[in-house]
N, C-alpha and C positions, 0 to 999 in steps of 0.2 A: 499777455501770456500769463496762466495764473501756474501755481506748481504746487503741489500735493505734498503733505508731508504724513508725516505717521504718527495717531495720538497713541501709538502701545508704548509704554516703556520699556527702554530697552534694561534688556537682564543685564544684570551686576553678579560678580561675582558675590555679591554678602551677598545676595537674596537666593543664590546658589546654595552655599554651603547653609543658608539657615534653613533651607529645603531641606538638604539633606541632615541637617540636625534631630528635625521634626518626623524625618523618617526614621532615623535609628532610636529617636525616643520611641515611638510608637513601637517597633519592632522590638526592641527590649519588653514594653505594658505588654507585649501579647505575647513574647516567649514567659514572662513571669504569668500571667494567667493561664497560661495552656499547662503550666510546672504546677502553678497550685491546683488545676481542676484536676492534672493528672495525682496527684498526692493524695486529694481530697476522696476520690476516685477510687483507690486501691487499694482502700479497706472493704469497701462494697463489693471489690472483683473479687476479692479474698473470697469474701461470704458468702456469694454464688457460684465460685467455681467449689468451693469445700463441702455444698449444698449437695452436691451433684456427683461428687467423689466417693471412690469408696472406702469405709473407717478406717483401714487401715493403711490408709495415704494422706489422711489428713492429718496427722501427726509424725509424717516420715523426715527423719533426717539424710542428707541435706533437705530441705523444702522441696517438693516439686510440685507451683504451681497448676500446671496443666497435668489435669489428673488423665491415667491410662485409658480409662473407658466411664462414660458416663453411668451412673446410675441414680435411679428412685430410693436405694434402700434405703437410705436417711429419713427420709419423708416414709416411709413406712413405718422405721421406727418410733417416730414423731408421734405420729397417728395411735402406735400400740402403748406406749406412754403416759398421753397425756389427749383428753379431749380436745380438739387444737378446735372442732369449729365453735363447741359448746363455749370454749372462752375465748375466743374471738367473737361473739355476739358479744359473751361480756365485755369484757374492751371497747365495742362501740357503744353499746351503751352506756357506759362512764363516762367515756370521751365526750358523747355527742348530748350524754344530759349535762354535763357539766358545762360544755359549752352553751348549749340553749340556757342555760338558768345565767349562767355569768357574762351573756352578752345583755339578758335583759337589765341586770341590777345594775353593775357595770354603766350602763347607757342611759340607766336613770339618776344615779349618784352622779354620773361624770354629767350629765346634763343640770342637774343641781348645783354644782360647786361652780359649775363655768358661767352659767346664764341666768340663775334667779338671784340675787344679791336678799341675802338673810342674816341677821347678826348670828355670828362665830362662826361662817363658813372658811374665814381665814384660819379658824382654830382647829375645826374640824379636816380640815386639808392639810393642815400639819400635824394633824396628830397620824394620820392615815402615812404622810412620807416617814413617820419614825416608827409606824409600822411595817413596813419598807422593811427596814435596818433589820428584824430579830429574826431570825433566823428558824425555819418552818421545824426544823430538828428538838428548837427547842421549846415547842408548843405541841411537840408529839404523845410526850406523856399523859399529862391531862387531858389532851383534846379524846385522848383512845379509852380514859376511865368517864369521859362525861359519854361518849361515845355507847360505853358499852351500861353504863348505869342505865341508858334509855332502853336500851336492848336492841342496837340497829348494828350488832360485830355480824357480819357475814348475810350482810343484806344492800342492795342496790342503795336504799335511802343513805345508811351508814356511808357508803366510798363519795356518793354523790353531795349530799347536802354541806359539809364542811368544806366544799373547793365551790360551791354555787358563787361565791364571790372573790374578786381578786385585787386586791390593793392595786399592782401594776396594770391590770387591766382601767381601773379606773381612774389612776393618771394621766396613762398614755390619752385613754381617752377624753378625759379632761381638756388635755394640751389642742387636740384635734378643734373640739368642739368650741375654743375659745376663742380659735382664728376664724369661725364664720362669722360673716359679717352681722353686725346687731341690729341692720335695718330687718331682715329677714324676722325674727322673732318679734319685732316693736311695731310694724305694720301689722301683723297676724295677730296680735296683742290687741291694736288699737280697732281693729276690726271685731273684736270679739270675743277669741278663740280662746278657750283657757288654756293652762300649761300642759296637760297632758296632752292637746288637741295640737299643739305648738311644737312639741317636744317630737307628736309620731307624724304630723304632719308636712312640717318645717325641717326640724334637725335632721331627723332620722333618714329621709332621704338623700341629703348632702351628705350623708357620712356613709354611705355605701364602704365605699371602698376601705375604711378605717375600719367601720365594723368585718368585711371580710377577713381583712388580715388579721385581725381580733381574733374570730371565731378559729381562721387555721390555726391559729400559734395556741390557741387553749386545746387543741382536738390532738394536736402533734403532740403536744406538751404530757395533756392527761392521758393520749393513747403510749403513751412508749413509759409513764410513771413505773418506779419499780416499789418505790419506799412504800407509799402511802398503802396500796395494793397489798402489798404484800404481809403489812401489818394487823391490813380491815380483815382480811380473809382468811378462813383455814379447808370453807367449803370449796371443793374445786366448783360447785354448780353455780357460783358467783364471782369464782376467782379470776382478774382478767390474764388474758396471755403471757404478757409478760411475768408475771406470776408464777403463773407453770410453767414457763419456760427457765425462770430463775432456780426454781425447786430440784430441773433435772439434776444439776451439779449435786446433788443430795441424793445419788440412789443409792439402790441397796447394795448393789455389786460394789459401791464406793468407788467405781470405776467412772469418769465423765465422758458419755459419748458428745465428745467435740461435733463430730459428723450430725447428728443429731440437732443438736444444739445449732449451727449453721443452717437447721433444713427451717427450723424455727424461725431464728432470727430472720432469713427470707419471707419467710412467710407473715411474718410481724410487721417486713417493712414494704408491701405490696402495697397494701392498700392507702397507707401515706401517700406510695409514689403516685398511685390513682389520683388520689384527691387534689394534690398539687399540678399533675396535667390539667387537671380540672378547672381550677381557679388561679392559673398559673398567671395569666394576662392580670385578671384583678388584684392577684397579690401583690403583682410590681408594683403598679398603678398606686396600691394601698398604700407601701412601705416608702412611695419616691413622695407621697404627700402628706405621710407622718413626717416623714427626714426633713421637706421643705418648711412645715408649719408649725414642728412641733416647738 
């Protein structure tokens, strides 16, 4: 006669209560994430519900969020103001030459400093981290009279050519490019291929995802800039959005239409959100294999 027994382990009270430990931890991480999304959250709801309000609610005491009746006026206003499409073209073309020029240089220094071994690349990568350190304010002066001695104040070349390259951009990517493996470029080497042929070949496709989240954080970065804009320009037919939106605070009434000013800022931050639904999978992907490798 044979007799059966049972290989489950039988529950313990510790392996109970450490269940439920592990549930009230986890239930705490998601009441604290739902608190910070919602926080995070309620300056954006501000922005669009005060977009859509009418002026004289958007500054009413007490607050009242949820405005009486929707309206357009703001964005009308916006419109009679300030050229919103004319400098929203400009805007992307800042954003987006700035990013095509400083992902190429970017991708060619950071491929330098990580993979071709040259004497004083250790000099030249530390001279670059203590360029790092100074602070963009205090290279604004000079940078605006070499600027304008050339004669590029209120010209695309002028906003674009002086951010074409980016210290932090070429770090970060440095870091990226150093964890690929060395067989990958020493086979391609040994086979032939010279270093440019190595660099667009080899490198350039393993760093997809690096370079993505590169090119958003330089396009978010340069489209929402207020200083730099705001200094290069006095034409409105070159001045980005931001810019003219900063100026409304400046009219003649001396009066700020807030309402106004919200129909903007909406309108400034649309196409961000576009672009990030866009590349929203690749960004993760980019920034969870900057964090692992960098």
């Amino acid at each position: 006669m044979t007799t059966t027994t049972s290989l489950t382990p039988a529950r313990t009270p510790r392996s109970g209560s450490a269940r439920s430990a592990r549930l009230v931890t986890q239930s705490g991480v998601v009441a604290g994430l739902l608190v910070f999304a919602a926080l995070t959250s309620f300056p954006v709801l501000v922005v669009v519900l005060a977009a859509f309000s009418p002026e004289s609610e958007v500054l009413s005491w007490p607050p009242n969020f949820i405005p009486s009746r929707l309206t357009l006026e703001n964005f009308d206003g916006l419109m009679a103001r300030i050229p919103v499409f004319g400098q929203s073209w400009n805007s992307f073309v800042f954003a987006a030459a700035v990013t095509g020029l400083s992902l190429v240089f970017n991708s060619l220094a950071a491929y330098a400093l990580a993979r071709i071994q040259f004497r004083g690349r250790i000099a030249i990568f530390t001279v670059l981290i203590a360029i790092m350190m100074v602070p963009f304010q205090a290279l604004l002066v000079p940078l605006y009279e070499l600027i304008s001695e050339i004669g590029w104040v209120n010209t695309y070349a002028g906003l674009v050519i002086p951010r074409a390259a980016d210290v932090a951009g070429i770090f970060l990517l440095r870091q990226f490019f150093i964890t690929l493996p060395r067989d990958l470029d020493s086979a391609a080497r040994i086979d032939g291929a010279s270093e440019l042929r190595v660099f667009w070949s080899v490198i350039l496709p393993n760093a997809v995802p690096a370079l993505l989240t590169m090119a958003l954080f330089h396009f978010v970065n340069n489209w929402n800039d207020l200083l730099w804009p705001l200094i290069m320009t006095s034409d409105s037919s070159v001045r980005p959005l931001t810019a003219g939106l900063a100026l409304l605070t400046g009219s003649a009434t001396g009066v700020a239409p807030y309402g106004v000013m919200m129909a903007g800022s909406l309108v400034a931050i649309l196409p961000l959100v576009v672009l990030y639904l866009l590349v929203q999978r690749r960004f993760i992907e980019g920034v969870a294999m900057t964090g692992m490798k960098g």
